[in-house]
MDAnalysis code that builds the backbone (N, CA, C; Angstrom):
import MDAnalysis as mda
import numpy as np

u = mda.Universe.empty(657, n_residues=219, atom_resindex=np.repeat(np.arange(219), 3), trajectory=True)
u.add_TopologyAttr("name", ["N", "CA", "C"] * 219)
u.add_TopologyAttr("resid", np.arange(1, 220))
u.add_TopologyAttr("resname", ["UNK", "UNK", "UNK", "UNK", "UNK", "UNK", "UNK", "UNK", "UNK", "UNK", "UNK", "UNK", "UNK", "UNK", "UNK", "UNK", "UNK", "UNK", "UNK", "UNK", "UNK", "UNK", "UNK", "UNK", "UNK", "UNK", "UNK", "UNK", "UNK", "UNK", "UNK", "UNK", "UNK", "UNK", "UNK", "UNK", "UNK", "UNK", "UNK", "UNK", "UNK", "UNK", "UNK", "UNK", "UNK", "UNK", "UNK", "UNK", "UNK", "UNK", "UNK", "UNK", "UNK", "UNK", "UNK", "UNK", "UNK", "UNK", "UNK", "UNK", "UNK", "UNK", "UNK", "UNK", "UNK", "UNK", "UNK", "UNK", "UNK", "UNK", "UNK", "UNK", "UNK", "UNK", "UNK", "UNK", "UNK", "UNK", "UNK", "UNK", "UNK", "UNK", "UNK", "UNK", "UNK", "UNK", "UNK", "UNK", "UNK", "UNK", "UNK", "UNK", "UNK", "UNK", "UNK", "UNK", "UNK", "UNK", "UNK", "UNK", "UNK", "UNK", "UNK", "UNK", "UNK", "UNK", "UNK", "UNK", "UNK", "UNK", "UNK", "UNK", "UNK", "UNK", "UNK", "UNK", "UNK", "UNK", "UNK", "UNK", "UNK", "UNK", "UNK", "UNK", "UNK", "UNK", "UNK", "UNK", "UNK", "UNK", "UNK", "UNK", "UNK", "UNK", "UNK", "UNK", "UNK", "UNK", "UNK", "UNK", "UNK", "UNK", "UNK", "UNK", "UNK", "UNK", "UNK", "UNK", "UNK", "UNK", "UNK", "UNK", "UNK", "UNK", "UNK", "UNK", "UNK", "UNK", "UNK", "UNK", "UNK", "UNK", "UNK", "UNK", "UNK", "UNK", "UNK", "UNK", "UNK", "UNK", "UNK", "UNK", "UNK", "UNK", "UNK", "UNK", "UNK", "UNK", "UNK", "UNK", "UNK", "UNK", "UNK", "UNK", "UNK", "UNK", "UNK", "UNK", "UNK", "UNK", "UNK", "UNK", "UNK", "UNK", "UNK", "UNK", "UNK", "UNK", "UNK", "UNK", "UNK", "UNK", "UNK", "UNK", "UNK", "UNK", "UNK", "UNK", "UNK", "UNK", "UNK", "UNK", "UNK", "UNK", "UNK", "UNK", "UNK", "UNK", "UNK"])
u.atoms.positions = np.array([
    [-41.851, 76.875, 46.650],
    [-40.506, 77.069, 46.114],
    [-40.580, 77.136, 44.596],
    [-39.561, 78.055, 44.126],
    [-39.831, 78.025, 42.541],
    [-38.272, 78.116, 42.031],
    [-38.208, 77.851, 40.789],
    [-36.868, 77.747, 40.004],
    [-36.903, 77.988, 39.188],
    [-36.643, 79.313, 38.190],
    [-36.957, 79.160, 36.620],
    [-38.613, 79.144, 36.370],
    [-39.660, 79.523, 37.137],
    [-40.871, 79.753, 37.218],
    [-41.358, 78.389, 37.175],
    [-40.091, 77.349, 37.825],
    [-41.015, 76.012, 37.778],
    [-41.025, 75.269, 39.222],
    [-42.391, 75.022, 39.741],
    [-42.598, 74.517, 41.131],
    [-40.989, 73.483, 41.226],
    [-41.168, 73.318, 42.503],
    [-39.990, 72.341, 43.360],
    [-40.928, 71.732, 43.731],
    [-40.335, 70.467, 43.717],
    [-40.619, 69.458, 44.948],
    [-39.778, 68.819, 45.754],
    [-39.717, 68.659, 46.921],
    [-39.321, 67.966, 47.993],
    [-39.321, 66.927, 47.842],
    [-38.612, 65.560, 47.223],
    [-38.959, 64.510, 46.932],
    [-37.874, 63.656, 46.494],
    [-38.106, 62.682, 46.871],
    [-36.340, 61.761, 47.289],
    [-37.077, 60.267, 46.152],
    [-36.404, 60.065, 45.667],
    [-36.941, 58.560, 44.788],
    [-34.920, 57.590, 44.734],
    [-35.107, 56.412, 44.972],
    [-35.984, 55.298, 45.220],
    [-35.304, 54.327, 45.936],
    [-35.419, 53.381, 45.929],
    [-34.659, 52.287, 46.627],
    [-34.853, 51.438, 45.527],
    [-33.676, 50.894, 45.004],
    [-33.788, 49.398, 43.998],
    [-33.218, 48.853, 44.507],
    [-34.129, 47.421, 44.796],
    [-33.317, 46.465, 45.484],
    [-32.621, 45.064, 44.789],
    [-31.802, 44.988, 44.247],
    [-31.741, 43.546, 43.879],
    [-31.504, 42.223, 44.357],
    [-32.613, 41.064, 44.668],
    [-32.382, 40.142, 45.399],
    [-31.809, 38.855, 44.302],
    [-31.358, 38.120, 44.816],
    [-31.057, 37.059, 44.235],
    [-31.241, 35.968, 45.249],
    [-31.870, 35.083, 45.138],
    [-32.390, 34.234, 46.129],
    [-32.357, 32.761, 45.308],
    [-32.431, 31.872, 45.544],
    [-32.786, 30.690, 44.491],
    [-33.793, 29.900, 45.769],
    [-35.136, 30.097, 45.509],
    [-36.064, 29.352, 46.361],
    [-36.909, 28.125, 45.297],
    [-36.827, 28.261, 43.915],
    [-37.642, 27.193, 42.807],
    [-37.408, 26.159, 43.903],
    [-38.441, 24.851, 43.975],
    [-38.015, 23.430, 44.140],
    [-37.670, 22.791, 42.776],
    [-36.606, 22.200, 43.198],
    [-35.548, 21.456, 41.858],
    [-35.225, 21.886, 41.285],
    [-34.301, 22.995, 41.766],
    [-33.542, 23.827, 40.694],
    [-31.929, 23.263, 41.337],
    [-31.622, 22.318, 42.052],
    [-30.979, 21.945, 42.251],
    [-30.227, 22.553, 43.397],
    [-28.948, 21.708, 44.399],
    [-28.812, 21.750, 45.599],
    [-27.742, 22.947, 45.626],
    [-26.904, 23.093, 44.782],
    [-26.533, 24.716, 45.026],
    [-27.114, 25.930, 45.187],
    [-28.185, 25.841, 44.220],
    [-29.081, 27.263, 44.413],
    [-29.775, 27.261, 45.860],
    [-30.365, 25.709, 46.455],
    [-30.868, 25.562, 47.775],
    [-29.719, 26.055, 49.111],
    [-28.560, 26.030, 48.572],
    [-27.704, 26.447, 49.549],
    [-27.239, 27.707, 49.884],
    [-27.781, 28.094, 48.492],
    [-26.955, 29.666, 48.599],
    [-28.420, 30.714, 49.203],
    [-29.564, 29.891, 49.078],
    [-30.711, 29.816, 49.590],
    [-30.960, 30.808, 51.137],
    [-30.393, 29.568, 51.604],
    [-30.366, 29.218, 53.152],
    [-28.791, 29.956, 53.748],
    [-28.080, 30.364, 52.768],
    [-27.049, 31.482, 53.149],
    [-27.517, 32.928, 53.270],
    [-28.526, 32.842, 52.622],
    [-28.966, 34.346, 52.193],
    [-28.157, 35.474, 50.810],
    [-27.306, 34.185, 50.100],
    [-26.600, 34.690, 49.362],
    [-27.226, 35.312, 47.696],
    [-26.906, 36.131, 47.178],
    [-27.259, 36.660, 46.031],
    [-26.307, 36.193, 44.962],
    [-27.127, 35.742, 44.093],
    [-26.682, 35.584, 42.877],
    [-26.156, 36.241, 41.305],
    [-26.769, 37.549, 41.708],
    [-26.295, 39.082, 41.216],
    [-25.814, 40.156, 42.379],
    [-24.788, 40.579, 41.829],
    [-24.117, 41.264, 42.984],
    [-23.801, 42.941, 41.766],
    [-24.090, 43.964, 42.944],
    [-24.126, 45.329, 41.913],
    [-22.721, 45.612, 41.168],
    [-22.619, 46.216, 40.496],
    [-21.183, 46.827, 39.817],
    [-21.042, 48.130, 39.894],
    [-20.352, 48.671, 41.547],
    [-21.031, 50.429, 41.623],
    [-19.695, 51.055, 40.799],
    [-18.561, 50.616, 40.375],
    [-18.005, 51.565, 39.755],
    [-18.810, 52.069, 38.085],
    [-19.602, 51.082, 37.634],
    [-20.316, 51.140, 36.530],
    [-21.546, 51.675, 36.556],
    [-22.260, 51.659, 37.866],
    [-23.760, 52.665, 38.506],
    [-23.188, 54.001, 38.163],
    [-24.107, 54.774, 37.633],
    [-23.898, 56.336, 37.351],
    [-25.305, 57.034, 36.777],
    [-25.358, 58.308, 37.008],
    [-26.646, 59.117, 36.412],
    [-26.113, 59.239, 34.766],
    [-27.251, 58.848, 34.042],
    [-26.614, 59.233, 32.964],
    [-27.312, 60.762, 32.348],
    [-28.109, 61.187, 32.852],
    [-28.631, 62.249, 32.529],
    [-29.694, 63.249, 33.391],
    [-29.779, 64.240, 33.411],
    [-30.639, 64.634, 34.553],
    [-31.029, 66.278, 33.632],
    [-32.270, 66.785, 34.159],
    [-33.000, 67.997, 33.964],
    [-32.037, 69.057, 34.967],
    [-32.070, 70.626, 34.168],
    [-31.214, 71.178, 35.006],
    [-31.836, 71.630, 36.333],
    [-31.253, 71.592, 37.612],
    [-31.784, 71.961, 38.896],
    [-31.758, 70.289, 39.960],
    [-31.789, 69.461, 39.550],
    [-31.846, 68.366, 40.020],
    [-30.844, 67.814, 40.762],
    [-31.334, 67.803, 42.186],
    [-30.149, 67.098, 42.616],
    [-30.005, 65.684, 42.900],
    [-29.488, 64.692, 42.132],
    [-29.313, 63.436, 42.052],
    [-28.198, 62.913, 42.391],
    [-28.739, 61.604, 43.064],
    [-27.409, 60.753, 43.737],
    [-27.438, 59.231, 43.508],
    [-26.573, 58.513, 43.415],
    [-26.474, 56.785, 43.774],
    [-25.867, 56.837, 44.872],
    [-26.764, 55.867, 45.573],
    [-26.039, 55.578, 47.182],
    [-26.421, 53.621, 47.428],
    [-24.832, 53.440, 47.763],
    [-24.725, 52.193, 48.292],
    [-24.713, 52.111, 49.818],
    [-25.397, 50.897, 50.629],
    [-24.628, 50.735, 51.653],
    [-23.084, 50.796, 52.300],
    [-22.971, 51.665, 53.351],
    [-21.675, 51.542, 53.142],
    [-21.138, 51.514, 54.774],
    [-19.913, 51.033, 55.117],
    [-19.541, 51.202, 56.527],
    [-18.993, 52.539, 56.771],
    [-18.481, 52.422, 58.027],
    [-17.967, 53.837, 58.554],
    [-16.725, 54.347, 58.305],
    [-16.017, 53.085, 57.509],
    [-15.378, 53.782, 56.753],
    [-15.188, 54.201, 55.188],
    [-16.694, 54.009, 54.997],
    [-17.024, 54.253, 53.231],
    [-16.839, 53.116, 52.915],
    [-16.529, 51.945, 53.052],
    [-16.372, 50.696, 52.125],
    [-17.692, 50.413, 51.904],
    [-18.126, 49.990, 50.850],
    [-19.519, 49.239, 50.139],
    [-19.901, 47.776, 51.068],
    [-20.720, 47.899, 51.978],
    [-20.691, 46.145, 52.506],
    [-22.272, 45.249, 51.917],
    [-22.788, 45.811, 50.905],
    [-23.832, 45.417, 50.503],
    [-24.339, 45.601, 49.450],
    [-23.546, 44.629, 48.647],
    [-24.135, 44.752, 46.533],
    [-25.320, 44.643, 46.666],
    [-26.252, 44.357, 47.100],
    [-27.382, 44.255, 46.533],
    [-28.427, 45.208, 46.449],
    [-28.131, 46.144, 46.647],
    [-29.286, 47.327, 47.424],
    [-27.967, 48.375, 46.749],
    [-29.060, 49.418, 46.104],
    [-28.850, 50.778, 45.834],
    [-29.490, 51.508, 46.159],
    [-29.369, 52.584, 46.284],
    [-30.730, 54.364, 46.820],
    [-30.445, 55.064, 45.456],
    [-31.944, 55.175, 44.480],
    [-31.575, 55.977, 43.624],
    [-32.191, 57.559, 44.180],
    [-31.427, 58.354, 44.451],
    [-32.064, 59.514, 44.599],
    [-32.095, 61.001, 44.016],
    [-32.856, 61.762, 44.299],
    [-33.386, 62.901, 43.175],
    [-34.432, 63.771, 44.003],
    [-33.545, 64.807, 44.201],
    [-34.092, 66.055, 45.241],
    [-34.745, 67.018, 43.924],
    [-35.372, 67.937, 44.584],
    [-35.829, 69.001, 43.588],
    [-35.841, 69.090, 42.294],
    [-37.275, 68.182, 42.299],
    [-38.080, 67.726, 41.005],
    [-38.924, 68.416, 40.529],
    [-39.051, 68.719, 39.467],
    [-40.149, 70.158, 39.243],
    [-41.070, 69.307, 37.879],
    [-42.139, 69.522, 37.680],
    [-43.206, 69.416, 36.397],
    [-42.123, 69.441, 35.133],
    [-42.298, 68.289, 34.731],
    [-41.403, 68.025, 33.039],
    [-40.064, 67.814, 33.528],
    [-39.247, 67.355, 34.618],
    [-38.693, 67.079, 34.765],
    [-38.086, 65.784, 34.589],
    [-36.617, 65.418, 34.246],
    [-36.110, 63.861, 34.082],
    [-35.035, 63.572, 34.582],
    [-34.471, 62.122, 34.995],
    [-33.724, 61.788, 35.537],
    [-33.236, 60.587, 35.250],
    [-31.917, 60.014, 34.695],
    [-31.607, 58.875, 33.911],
    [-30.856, 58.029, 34.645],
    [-30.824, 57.101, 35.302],
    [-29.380, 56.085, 36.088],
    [-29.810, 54.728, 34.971],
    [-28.408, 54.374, 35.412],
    [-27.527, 53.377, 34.723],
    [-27.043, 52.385, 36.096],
    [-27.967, 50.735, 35.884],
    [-27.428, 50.347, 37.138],
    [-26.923, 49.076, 36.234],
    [-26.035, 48.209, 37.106],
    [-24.981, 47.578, 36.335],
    [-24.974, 45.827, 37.081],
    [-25.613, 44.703, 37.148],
    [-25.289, 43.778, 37.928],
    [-24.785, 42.975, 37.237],
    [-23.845, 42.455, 37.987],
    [-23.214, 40.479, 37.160],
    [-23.647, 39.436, 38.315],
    [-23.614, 38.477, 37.094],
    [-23.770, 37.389, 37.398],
    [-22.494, 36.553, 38.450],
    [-22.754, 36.438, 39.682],
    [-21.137, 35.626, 40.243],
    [-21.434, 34.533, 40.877],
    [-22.725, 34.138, 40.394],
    [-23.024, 32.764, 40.819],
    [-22.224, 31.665, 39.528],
    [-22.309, 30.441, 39.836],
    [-21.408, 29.151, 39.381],
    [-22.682, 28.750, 38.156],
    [-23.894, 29.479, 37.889],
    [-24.147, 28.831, 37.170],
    [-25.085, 29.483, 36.338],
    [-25.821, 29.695, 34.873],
    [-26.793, 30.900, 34.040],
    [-27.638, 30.854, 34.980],
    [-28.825, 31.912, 35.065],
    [-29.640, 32.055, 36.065],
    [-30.607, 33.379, 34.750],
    [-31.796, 33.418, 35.060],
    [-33.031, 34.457, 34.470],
    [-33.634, 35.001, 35.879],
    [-34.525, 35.881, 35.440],
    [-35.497, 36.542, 36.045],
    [-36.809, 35.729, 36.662],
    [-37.122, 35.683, 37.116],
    [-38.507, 34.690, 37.521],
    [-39.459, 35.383, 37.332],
    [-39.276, 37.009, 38.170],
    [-40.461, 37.661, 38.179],
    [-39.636, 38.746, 38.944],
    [-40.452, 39.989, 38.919],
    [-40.053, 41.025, 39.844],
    [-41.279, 41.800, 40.827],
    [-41.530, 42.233, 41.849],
    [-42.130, 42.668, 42.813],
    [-41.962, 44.299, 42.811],
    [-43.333, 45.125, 43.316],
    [-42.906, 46.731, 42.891],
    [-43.797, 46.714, 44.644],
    [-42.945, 47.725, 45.613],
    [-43.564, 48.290, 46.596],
    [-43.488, 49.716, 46.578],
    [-44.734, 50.456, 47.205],
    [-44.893, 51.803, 46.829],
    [-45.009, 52.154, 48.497],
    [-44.440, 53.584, 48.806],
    [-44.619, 54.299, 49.624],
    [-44.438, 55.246, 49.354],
    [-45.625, 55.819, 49.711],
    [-45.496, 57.697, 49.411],
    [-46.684, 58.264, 50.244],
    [-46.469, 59.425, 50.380],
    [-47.447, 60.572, 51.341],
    [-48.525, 61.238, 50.127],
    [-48.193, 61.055, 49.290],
    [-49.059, 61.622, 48.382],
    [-49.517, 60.775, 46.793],
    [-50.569, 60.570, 46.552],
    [-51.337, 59.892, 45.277],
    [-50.657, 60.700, 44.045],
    [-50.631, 62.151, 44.275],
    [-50.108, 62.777, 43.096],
    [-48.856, 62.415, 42.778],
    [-47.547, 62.421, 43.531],
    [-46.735, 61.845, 42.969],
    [-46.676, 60.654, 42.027],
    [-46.939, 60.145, 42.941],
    [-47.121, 58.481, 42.367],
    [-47.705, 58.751, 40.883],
    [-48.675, 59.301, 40.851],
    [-49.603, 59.306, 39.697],
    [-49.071, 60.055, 38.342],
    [-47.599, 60.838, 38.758],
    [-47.131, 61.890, 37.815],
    [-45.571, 61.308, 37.557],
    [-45.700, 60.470, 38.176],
    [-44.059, 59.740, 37.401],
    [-44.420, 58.357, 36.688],
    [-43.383, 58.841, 36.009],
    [-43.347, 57.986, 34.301],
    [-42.061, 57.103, 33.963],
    [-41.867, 56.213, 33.846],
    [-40.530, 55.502, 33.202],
    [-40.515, 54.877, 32.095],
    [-39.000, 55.321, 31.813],
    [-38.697, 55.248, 30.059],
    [-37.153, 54.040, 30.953],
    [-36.998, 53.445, 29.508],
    [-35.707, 52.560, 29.848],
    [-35.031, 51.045, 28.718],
    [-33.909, 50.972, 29.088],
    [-33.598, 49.499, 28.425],
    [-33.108, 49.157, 29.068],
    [-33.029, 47.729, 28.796],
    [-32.650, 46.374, 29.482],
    [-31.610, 45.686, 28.537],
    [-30.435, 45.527, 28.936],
    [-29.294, 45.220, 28.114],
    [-28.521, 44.142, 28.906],
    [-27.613, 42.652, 28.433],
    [-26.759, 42.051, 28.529],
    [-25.466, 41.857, 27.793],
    [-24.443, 42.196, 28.883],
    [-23.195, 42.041, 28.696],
    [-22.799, 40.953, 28.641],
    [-22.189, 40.612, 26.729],
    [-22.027, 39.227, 26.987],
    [-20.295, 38.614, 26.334],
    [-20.016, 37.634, 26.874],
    [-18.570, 37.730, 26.135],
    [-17.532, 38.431, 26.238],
    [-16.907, 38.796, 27.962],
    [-16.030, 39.554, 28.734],
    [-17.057, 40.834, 28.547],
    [-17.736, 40.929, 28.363],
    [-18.145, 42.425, 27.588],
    [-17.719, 42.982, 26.190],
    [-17.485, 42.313, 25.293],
    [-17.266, 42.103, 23.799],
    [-18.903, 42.773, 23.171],
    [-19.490, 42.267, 23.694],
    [-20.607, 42.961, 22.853],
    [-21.809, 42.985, 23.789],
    [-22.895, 43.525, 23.637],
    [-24.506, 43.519, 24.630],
    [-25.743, 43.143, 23.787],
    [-26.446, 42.705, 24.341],
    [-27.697, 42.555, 23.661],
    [-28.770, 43.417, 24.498],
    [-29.625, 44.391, 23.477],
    [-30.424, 44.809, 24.280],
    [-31.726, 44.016, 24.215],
    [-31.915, 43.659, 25.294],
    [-33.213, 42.433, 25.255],
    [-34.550, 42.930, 25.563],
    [-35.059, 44.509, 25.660],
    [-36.256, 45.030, 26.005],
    [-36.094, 46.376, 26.001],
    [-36.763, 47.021, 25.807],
    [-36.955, 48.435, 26.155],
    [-38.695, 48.906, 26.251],
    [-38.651, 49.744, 26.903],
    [-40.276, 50.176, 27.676],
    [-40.353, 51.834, 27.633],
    [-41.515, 52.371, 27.550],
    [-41.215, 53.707, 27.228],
    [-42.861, 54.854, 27.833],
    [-42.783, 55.345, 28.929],
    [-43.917, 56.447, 29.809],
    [-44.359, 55.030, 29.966],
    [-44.371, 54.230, 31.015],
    [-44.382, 53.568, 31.973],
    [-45.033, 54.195, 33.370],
    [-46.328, 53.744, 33.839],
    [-46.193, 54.257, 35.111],
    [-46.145, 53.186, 36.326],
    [-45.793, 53.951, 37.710],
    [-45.052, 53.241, 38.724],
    [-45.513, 51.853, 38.599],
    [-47.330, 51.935, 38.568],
    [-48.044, 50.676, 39.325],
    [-47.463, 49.644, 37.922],
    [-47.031, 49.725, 36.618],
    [-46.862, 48.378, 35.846],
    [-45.482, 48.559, 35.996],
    [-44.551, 49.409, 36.664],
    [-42.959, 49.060, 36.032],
    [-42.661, 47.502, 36.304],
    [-42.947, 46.622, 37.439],
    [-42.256, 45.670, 37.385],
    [-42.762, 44.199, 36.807],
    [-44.618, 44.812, 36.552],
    [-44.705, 43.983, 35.470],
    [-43.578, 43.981, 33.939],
    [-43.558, 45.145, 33.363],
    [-43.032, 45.683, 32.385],
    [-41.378, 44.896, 32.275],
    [-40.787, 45.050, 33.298],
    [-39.676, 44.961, 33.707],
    [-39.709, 42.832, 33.155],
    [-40.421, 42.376, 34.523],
    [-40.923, 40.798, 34.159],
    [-40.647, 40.306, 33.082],
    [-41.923, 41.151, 31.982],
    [-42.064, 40.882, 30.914],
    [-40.625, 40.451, 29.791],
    [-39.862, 41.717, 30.123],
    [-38.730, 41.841, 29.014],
    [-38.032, 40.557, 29.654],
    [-37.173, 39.883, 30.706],
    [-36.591, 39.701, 31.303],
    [-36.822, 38.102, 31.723],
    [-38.055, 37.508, 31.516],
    [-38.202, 36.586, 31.957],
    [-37.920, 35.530, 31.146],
    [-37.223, 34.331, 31.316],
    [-36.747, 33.448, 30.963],
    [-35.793, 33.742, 29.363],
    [-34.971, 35.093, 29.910],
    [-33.652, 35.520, 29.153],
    [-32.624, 34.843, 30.093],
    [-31.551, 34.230, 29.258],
    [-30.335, 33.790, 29.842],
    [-29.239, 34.875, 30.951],
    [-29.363, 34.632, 31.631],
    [-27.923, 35.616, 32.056],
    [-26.823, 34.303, 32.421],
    [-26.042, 34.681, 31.500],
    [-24.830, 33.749, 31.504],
    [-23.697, 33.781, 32.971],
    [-23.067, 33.183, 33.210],
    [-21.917, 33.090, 34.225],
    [-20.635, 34.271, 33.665],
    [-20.765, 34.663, 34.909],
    [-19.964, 36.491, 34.447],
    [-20.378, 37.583, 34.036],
    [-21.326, 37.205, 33.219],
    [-22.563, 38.055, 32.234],
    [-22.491, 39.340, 33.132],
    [-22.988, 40.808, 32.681],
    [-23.584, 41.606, 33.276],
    [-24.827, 42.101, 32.855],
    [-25.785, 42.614, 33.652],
    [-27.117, 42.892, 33.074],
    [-27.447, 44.398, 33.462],
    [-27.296, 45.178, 32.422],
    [-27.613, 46.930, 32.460],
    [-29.063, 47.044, 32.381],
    [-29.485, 47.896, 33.687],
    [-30.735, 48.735, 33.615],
    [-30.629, 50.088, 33.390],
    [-31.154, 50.674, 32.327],
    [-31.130, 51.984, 32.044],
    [-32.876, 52.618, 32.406],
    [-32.775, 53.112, 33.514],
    [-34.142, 54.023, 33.406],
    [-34.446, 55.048, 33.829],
    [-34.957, 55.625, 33.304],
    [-35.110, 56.916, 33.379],
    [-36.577, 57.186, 33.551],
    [-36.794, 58.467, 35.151],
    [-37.479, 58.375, 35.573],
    [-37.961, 60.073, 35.600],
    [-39.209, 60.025, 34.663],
    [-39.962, 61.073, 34.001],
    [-41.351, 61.813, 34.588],
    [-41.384, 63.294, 34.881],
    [-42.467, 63.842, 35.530],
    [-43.105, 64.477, 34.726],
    [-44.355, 64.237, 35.168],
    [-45.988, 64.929, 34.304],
    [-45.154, 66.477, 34.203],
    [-45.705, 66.731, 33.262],
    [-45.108, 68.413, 32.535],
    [-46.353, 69.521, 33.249],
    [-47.414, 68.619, 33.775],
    [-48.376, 69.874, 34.290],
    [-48.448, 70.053, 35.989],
    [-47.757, 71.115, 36.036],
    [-47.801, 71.517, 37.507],
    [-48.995, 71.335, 38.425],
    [-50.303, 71.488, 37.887],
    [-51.212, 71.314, 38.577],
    [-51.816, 69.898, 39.263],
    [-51.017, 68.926, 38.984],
    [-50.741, 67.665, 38.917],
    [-49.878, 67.338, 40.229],
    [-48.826, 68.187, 40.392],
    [-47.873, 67.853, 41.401],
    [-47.983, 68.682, 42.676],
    [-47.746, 68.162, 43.945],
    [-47.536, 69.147, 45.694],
    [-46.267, 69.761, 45.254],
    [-46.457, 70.372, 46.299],
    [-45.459, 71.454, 46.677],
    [-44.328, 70.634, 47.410],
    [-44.649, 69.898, 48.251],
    [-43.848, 68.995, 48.782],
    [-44.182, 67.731, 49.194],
    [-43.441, 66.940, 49.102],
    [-43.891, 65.281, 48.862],
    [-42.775, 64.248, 49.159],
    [-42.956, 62.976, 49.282],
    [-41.600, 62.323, 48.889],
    [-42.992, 61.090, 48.802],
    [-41.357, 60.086, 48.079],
    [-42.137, 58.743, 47.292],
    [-40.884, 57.716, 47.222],
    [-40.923, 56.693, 47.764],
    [-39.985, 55.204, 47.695],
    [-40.741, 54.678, 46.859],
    [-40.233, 53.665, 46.171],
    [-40.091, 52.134, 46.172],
    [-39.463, 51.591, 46.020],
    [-39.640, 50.689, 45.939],
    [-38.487, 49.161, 45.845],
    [-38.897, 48.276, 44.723],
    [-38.189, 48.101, 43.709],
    [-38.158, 46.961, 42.767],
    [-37.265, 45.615, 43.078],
    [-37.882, 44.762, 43.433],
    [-37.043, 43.460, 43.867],
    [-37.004, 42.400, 42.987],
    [-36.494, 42.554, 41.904],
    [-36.134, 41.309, 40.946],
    [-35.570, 39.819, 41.417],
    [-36.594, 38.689, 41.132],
    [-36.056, 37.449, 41.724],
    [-35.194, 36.543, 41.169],
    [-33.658, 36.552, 40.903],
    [-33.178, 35.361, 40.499],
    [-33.385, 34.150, 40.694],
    [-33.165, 32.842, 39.590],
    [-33.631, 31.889, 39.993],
    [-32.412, 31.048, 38.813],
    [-31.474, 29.839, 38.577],
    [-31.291, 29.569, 38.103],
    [-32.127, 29.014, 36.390],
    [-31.430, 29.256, 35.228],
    [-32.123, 29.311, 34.373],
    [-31.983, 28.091, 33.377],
    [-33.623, 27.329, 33.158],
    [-33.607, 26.470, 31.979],
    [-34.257, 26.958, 30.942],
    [-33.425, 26.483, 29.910],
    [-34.387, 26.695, 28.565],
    [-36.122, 26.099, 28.692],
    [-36.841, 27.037, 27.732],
    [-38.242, 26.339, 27.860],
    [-37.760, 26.129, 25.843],
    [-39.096, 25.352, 25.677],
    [-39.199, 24.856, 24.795],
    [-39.216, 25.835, 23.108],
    [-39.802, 27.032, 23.407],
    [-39.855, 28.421, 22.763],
    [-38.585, 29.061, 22.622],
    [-37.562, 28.557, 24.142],
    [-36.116, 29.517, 24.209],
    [-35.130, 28.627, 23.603],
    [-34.238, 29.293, 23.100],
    [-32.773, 28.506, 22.330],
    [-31.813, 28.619, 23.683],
    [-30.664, 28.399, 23.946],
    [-29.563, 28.025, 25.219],
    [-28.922, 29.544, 25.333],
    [-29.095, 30.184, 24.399],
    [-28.693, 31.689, 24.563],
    [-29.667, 33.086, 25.512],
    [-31.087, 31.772, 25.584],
    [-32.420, 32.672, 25.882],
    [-32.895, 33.920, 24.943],
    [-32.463, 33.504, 23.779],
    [-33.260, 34.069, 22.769],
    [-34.660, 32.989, 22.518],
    [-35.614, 34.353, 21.751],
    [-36.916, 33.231, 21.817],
    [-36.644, 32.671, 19.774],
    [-36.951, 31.601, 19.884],
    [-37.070, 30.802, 18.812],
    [-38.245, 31.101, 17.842],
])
């Protein structure tokens, strides 16, 4: 398939999942409860999920769980997807979570699973992005990281890194901006392909360490 003398690909990207779990021992008996509910402690904001930018030819989507009659029954899980991807191609979403747990909570760590039919894919996508908190009704944001040609196998180290033992306040919202970038050389990419993964970020209620101030700025 061709477009503008530039290969197509067949190729659907991604599943982001956001979990919120509170499993630490002694992080105290609410987080153990909401535990054993299976409840999340970040919940998505899909009127605020949106593409913010895309290469022309691309067909891109955000998809929530949803019932049969379109209602959303599951913040935590998004489908980022992106049909007919060609060499030098890009694709930008904007995902949006708050905080609606009772109490600040950080990142612990995040988890990256890969599935794909083909090595080349995998091997030819790139991510660019920032990491931003909404703080103070949304009065102002802090951008607390940004990362830039990223590939798949470190995004959620990368991700970790920025994110770990930063405050997310009660109400707070936390913007992921990333944008997800293809090798410019065709000879690099199939003809047809597809590629998941899943990024599963772990909430965990949050203490200052000795380095962090109560805002989770580092000192």
């Amino acid at each position: 398939m061709y477009r503008g003398g530039k290969t197509l690909l067949l190729f659907s990207i991604a599943a982001l999942i956001l979990i919120g779990l509170g499993y630490t021992i002694g992080v105290g008996q609410e987080i153990k409860d909401q535990s054993q509910l299976n409840t999340s402690l970040m919940q998505l904001v899909p009127e605020k999920c949106k593409i913010v930018d895309l290469s022309d030819g691309i067909d891109a989507s955000i998809e929530f769980r949803r019932d049969e009659t379109g209602n959303i029954v599951d913040r935590s899980y998004v489908r980022l997807l992106a049909d007919n991807v060609y060499a030098g191609a890009n694709v930008s979403y904007r995902i949006v979570v708050k905080n609606i747990s009772t109490i600040p909570i950080s990142v612990d760590g995040c988890t990256l699973s890969i599935n794909n039919n083909s090595d080349s894919l995998a091997d030819s996508l790139y991510f660019s992005g920032s990491i931003m908190i909404y703080r103070s009704d949304n009065e102002y944001y802090d951008i607390i990281g940004t990362f830039k040609n990223v590939g798949i196998t470190e995004l959620a180290d990368h991700i970790t890194n920025i994110m770990k033992y930063r405050k997310i306040d009660i109400t707070e919202e936390l913007v992921i901006e990333l944008d997800h970038q293809f090798d410019g050389d065709e000879r690099r990419l199939v003809l047809d392909g597809s590629l998941s993964y899943e990024l599963m970020p772990v909430f965990v209620q949050y203490f200052p360490t000795e380095n962090v101030d109560l805002t989770g700025d580092q000192i």
